[in-house]
Each structure stands twice: as structure tokens, then as C-alpha cells.
C-alpha positions in Angstrom: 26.9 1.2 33.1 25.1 2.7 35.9 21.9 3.5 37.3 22.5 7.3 37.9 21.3 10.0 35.9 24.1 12.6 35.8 21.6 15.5 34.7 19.6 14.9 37.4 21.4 13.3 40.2 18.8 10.4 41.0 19.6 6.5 40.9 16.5 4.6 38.9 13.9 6.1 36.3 14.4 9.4 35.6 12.3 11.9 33.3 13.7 14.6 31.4 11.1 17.5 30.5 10.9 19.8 27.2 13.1 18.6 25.1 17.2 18.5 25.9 19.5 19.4 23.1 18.9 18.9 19.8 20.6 15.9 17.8 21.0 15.6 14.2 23.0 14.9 11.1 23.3 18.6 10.3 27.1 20.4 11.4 27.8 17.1 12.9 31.2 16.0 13.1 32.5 12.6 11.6 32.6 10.9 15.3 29.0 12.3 15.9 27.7 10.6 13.1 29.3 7.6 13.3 28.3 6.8 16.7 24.6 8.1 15.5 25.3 5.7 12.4 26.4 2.6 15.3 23.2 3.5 17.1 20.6 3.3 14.1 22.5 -0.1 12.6 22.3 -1.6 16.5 17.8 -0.5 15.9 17.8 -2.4 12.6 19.7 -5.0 14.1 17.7 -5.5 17.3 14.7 -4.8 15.3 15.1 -7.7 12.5 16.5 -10.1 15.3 13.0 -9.6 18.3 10.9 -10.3 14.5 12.7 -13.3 13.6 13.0 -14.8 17.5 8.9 -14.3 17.3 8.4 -15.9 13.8 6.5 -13.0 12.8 6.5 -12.2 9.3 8.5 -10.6 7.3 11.6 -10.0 9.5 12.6 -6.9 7.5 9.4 -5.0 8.2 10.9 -5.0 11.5 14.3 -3.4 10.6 12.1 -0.9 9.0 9.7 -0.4 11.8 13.3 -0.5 14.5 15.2 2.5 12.3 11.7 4.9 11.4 12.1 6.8 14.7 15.3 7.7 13.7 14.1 9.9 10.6 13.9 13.0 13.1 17.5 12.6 12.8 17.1 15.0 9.2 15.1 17.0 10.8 16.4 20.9 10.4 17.4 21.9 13.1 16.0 25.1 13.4 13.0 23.4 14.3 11.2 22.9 18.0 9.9 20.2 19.9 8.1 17.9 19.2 9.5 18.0 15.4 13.0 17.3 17.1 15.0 14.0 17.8 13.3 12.1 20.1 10.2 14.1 19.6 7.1 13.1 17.9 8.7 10.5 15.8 9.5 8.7 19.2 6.6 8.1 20.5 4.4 5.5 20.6 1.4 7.7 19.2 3.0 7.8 16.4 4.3 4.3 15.9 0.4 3.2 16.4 0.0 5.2 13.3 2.2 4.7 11.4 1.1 0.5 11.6 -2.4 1.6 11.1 -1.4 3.3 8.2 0.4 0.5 6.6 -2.3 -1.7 8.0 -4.8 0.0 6.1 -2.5 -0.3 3.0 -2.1 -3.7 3.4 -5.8 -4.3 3.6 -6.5 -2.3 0.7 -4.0 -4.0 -1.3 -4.6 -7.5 -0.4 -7.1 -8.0 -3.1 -4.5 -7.0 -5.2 -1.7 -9.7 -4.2 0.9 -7.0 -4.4 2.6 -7.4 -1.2 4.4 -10.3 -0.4 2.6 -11.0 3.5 1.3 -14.2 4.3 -1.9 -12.5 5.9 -3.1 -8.8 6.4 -1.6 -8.6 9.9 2.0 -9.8 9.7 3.8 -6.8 8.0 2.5 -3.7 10.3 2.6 -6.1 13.2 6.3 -6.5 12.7 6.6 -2.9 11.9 4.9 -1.9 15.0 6.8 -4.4 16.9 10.6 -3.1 15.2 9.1 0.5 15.9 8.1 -0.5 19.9 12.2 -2.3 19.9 13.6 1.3 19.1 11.1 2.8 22.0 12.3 0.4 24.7 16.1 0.6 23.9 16.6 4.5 23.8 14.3 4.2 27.0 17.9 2.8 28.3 19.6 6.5 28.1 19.8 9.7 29.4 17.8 11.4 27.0 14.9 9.1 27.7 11.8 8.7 25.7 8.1 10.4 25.4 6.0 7.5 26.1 3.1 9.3 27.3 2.8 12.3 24.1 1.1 14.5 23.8 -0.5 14.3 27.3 2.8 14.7 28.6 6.5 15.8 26.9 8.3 14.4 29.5 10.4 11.8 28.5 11.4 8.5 31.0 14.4 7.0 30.6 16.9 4.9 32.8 20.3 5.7 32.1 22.1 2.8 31.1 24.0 3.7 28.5 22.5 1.6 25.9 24.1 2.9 22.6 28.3 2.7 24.5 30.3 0.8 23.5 29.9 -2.0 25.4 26.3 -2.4 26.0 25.8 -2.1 21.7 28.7 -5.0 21.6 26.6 -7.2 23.8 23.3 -6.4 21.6 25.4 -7.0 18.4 26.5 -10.5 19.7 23.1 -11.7 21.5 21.5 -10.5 17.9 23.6 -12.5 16.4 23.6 -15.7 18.6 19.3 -15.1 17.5 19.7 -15.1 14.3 22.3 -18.0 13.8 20.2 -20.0 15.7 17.0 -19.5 13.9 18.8 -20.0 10.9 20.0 -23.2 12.1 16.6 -24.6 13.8 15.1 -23.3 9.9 17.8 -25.6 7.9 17.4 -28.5 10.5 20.8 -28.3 11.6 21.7 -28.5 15.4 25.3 -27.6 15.4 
């Protein structure tokens, strides 16, 4: 795990302009999409686990909100930037609207009793919160992320090599050292 961006030569932050090459589901080979498959279960993952450490309500809006990036993934693609992976869909323009979206819903519906949220704000607060998990981890490769779009397309990124092996082991485990323990502090138990 290191520090140095091999496309650009630089220890620390580094930015990546335009987009890089395009990644999707589409003539990907079974290795490719298993390791894309590792890498969107480690988002849910991460996602549901940062929800239920902050008690926010329901834990599996933010699974939801941690693996909706990833839906540029079936994008076709024929098509440009920012309608590519880690385009549009991964910034966090378009994670603020996608909450206000379901925020509105929620508000609209709440009359209704048809969701099951203890208050307006808990469901697109864990979404947005999920959705912000996904930003901040693939900030921790190469490829980087667009944080500032669309007054800039250049993505920041450290390369850390978040989604290898090892580093997706040790989210995996600290996930599941959260959850277990919430669990446990839940039932009353200590052990």
C-alpha cells in the first residue's frame, strides 16, 4: 500500500483530469467483475456498518446510499464523461440530490405513514451518509474521485489501494468487529 501514484509519479494527493479509462460490466472478463463485485459488496458493507456505528436510522438506507455510485457501472460504454464510471454519479452533486430527492419523498409521504422512518430526516440522512462512505473510500485509489463537479472534472484521489486485497480484508473485518458489537451493546450482552 503506498503513497505513490504510478500514473503520475508524485507521493501524496494526486488528481487525475478528464476521465481515465472507462470501467464497466460490459465485455468484462469473469476476474474483472468479480473484483468489481468485491468492491461494490465492501460499499454496502462499509455503508450499513458507518450507519449503524452512528445509530442513524435505518442502517440499510445506508447500504443503499454506499452502492448508488456504482450504478455507472451499466452505463454503455459508448458513452463520455461525465455519464462514465466515476463520473457524475460520483460526485457529491449528485449524492446531495439524490437525498433531497428522497427527502422530498419522504416529506411528502409522511402524512401518509408509508415508510417505515422514525422521523422525516433519518432515511436520506443515512442515504446521504452511505452515498458520502462510497466518495471517501474510492477517494483511496488511483482513479480518484470528482469532488469538486462540475466546476472542475478533475478527480483527487490518494492512491492507496483501497479495493486490494488486503486493504478490503481489513474493512471486511473492522465492519464486522462494528456490527457485532452493536449487536451485542443492542441485546445487553458484553461478551
Amino acid at each position: 500500500m503506498g503513497l505513490i501514484s504510478p500514473r503520475h509519479g508524485n507521493a501524496g494527493i494526486h488528481t487525475v483530469t478528464g476521465s481515465t479509462e472507462p470501467v464497466s460490466f460490459h465485455g468484462a472478463g469473469l476476474e474483472h467483475r468479480l473484483y468489481v463485485l468485491a468492491a461494490v459488496l465492501t460499499h454496502a458493507l462499509v455503508g450499513y456498518a458507518f450507519i449503524s456505528l452512528l445509530d442513524a436510522s435505518p442502517p440499510l438506507a445506508g447500504l443503499v446510499g454506499a452502492i448508488l455510485p456504482d450504478i455507472d457501472l451499466l452505463f454503455a460504454p459508448a458513452w463520455s464523461f461525465p455519464f462514465v464510471h466515476r463520473g457524475l454519479t460520483h460526485t457529491p452533486l449528485c449524492g446531495a440530490v439524490i437525498t433531497g430527492v428522497i427527502w422530498l419523498g419522504t416529506k411528502w409521504t409522511s402524512g401518509q405513514q408509508s415508510l417505515p422512518i422514525s422521523d422525516d430526516r433519518g432515511l436520506p440522512t443515512a442515504l446521504l451518509f452511505g452515498y458520502g462512505s462510497h466518495l471517501l473510500l474510492d477517494s483511496f485509489t488511483v482513479s480518484g474521485v470528482p469532488w469538486l463537479y462540475p466546476m472542475s472534472t478533475v478527480r483527487l484521489g490518494v492512491d492507496a489501494e483501497i479495493h486490494g486485497f488486503e486493504a478490503s480484508l481489513l474493512l471486511w473485518l473492522c465492519c464486522t468487529v462494528i456490527l457485532v458489537r452493536r449487536r451485542r451493546s443492542r441485546d445487553g450482552t458484553t461478551q
